[in-house]
Backbone as a printed PyTorch tensor [residue, N CA C, xyz], in Angstrom:
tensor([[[-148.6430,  -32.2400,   97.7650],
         [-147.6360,  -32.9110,   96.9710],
         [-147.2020,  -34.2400,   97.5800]],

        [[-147.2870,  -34.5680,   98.9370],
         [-146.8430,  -35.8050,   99.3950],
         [-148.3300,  -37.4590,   99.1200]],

        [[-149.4480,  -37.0120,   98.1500],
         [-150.2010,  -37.9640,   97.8050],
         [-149.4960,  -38.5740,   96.1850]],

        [[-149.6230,  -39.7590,   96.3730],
         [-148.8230,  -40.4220,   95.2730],
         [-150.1290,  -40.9980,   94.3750]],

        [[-150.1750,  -40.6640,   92.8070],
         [-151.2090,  -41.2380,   92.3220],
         [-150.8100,  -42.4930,   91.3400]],

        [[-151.5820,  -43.2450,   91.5330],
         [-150.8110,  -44.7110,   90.4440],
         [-151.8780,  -44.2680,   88.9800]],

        [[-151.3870,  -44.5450,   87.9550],
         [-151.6940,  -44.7510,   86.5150],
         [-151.7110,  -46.0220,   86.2310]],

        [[-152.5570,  -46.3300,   85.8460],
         [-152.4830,  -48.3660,   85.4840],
         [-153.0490,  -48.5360,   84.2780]],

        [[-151.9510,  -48.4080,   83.0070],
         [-152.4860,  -48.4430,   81.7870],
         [-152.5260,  -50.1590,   81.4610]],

        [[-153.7120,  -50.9320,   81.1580],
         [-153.1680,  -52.6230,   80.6800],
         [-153.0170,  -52.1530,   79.1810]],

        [[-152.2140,  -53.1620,   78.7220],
         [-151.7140,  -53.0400,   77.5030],
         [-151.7710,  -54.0940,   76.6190]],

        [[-152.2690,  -53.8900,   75.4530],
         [-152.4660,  -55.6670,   74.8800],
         [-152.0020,  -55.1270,   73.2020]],

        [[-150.7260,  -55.4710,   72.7650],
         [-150.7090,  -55.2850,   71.1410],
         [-151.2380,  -53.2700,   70.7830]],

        [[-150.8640,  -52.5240,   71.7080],
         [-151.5310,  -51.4650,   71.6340],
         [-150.4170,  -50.2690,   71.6130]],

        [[-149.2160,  -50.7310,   70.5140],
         [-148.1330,  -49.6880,   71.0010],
         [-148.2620,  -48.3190,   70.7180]],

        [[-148.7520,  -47.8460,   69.5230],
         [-149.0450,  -46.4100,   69.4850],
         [-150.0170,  -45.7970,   70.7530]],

        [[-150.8400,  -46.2520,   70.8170],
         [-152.3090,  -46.0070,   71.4590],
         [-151.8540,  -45.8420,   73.2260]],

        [[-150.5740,  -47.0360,   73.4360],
         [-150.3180,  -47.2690,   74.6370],
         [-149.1270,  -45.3870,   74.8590]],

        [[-148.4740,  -45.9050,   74.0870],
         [-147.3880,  -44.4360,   74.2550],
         [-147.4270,  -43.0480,   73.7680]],

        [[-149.0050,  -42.6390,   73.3430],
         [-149.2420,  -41.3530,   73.3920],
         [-150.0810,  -41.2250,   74.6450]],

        [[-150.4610,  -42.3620,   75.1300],
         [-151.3070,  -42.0950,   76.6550],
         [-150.3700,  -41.9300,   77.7770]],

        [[-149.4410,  -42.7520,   77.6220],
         [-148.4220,  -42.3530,   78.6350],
         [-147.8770,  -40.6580,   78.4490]],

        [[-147.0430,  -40.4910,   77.2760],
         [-146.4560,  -39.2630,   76.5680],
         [-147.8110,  -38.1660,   77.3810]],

        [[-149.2470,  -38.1190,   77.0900],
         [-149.8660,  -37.3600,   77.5700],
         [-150.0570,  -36.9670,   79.0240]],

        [[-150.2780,  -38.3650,   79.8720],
         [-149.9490,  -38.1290,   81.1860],
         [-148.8280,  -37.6720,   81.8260]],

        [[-147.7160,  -37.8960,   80.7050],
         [-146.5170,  -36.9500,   81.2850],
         [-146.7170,  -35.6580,   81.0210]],

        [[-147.0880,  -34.8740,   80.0700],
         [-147.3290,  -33.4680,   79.4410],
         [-148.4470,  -33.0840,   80.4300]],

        [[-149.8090,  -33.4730,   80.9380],
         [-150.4010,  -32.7930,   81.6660],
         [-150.6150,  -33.1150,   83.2980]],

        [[-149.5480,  -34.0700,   83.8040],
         [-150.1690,  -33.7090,   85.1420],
         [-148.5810,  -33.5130,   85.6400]],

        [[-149.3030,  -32.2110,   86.5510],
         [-147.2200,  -31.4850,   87.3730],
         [-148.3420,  -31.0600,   88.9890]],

        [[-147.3240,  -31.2880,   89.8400],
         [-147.9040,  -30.7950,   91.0560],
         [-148.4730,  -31.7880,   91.4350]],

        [[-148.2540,  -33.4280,   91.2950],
         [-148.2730,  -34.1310,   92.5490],
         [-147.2610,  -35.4040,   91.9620]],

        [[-147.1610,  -36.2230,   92.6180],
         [-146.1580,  -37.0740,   92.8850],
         [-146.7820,  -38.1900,   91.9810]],

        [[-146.6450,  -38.9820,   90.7300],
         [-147.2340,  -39.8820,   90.5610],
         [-146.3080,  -40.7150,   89.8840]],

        [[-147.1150,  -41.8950,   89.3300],
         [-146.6170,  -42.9340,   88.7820],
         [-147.4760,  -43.7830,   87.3980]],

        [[-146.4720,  -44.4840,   86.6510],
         [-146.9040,  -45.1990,   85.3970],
         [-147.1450,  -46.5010,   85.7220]],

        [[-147.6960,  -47.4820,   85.9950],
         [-148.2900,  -48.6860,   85.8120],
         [-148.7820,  -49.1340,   84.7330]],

        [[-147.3800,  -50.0490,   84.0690],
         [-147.9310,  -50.0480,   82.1020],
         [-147.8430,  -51.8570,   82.6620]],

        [[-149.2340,  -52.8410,   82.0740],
         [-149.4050,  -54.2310,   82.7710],
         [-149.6260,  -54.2690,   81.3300]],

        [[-148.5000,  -54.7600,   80.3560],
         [-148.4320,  -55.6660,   79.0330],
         [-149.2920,  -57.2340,   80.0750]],

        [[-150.6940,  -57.6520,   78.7350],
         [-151.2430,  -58.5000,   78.9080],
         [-150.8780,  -59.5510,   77.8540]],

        [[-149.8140,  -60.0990,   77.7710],
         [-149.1430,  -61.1350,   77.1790],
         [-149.1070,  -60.5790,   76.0140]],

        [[-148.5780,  -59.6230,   75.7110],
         [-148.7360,  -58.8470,   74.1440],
         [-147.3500,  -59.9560,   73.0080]],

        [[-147.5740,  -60.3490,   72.1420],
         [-146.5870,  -61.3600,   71.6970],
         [-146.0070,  -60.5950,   70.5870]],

        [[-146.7930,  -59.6480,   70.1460],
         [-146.0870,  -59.1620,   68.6370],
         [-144.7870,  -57.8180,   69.3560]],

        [[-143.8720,  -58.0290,   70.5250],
         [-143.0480,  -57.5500,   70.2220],
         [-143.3030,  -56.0500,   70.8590]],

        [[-144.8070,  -55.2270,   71.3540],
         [-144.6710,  -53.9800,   71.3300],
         [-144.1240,  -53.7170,   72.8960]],

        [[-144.1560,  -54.8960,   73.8680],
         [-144.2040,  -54.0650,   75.2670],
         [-141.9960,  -53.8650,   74.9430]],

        [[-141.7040,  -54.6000,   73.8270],
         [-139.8070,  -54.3510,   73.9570],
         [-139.9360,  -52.9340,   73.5150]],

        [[-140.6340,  -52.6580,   72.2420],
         [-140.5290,  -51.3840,   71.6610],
         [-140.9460,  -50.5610,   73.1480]],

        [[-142.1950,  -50.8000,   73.7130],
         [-142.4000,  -49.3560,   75.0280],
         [-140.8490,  -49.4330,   75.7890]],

        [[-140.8010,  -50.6140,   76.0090],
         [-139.7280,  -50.6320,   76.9570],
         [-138.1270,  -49.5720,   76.5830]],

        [[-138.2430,  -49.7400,   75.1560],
         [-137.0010,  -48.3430,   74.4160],
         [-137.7290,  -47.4970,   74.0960]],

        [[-138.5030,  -47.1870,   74.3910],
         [-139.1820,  -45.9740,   74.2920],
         [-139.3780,  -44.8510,   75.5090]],

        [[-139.8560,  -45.7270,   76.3740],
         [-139.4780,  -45.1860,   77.5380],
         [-139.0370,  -45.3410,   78.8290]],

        [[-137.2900,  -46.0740,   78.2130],
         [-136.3660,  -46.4050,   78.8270],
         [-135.7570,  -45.1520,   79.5700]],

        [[-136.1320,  -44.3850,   79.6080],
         [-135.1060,  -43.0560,   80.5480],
         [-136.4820,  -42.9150,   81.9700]],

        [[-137.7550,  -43.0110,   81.4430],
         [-138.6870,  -42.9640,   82.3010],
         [-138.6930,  -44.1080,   83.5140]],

        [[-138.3040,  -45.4800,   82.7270],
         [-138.1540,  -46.4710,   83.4680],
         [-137.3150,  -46.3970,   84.5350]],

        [[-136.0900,  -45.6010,   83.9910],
         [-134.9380,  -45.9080,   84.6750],
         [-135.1590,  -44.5060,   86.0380]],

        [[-135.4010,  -43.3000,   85.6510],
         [-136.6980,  -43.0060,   86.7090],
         [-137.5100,  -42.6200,   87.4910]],

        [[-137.9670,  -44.5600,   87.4880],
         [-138.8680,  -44.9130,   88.2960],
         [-140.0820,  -44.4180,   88.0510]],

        [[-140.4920,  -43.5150,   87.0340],
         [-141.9920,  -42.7870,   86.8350],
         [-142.7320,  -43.8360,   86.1180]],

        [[-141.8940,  -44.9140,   85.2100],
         [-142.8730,  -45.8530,   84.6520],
         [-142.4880,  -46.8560,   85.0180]],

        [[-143.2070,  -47.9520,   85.4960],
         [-143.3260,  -49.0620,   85.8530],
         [-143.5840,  -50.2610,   84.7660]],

        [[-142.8080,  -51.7860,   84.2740],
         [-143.3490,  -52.8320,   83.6230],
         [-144.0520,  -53.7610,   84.3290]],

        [[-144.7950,  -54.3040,   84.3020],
         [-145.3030,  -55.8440,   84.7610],
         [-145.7710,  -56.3670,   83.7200]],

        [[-145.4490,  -57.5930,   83.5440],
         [-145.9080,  -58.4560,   82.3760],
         [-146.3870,  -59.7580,   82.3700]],

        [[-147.6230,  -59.7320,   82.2270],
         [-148.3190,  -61.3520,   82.6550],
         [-147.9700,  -62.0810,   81.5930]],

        [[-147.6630,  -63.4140,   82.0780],
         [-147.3020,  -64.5170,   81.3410],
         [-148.7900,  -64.6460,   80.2480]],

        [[-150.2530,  -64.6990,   80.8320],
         [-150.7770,  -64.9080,   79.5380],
         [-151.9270,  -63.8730,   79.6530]],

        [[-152.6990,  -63.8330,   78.6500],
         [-154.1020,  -62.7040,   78.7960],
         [-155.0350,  -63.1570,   79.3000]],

        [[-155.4220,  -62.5760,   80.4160],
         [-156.5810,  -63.2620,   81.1080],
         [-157.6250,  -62.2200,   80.8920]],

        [[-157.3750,  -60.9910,   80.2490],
         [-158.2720,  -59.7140,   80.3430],
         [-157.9420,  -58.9820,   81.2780]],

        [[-158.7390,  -57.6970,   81.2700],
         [-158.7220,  -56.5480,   81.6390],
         [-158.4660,  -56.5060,   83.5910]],

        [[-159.5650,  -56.5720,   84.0990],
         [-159.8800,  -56.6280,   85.2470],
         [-158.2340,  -57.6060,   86.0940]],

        [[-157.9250,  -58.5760,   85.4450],
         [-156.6000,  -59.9680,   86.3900],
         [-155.5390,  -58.7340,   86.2960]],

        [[-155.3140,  -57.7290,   85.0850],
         [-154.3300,  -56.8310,   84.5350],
         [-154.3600,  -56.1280,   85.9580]],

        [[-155.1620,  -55.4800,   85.9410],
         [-155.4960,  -54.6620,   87.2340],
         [-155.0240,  -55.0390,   88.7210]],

        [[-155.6430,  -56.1530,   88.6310],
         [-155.3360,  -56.7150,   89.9770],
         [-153.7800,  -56.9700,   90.0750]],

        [[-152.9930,  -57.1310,   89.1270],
         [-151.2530,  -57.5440,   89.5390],
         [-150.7930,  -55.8720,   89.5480]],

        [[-151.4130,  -55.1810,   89.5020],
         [-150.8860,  -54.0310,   90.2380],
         [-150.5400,  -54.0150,   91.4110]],

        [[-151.5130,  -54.7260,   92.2320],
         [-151.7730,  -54.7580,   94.1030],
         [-150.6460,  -55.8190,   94.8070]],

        [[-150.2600,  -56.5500,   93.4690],
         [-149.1590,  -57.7400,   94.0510],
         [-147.8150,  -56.9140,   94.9380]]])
């Protein structure tokens, strides 16, 4: 129980898709210590506010994490501002 696992969902315009993946990783993993890494990739239509009230009690916490890049560079740059 003392290994911590990171989740690093990137997120682009993907709000349903993004918050039943989270919702699921909460429902099936118990018995170790982990975490949400949700990296909105400059999403403009509005969905990373909706995640953000959505799973505002998670945020608060600490099981889900925001980072939000100023613009979309793709998949792989998403990734990497995890390590920042």
């Amino acid at each position: 129980m003392d290994k911590k696992v990171s989740n690093i969902i990137v997120h682009f315009r993907t709000f349903e898709m993004t918050l039943n993946t989270v919702r699921k990783i909460m429902q099936w993993t118990s018995g170790i210590e982990y975490e949400i890494i949700l990296v909105d990739n400059h999403s403009e239509d509005g969905s990373i506010v909706r995640l953000e009230g959505e799973l505002a009690v998670y945020i608060k916490r600490q099981l889900v994490r925001v980072l939000c890049i100023s613009q979309n560079r793709g998949f792989p740059p998403s990734r990497i501002k995890c390590s920042d």
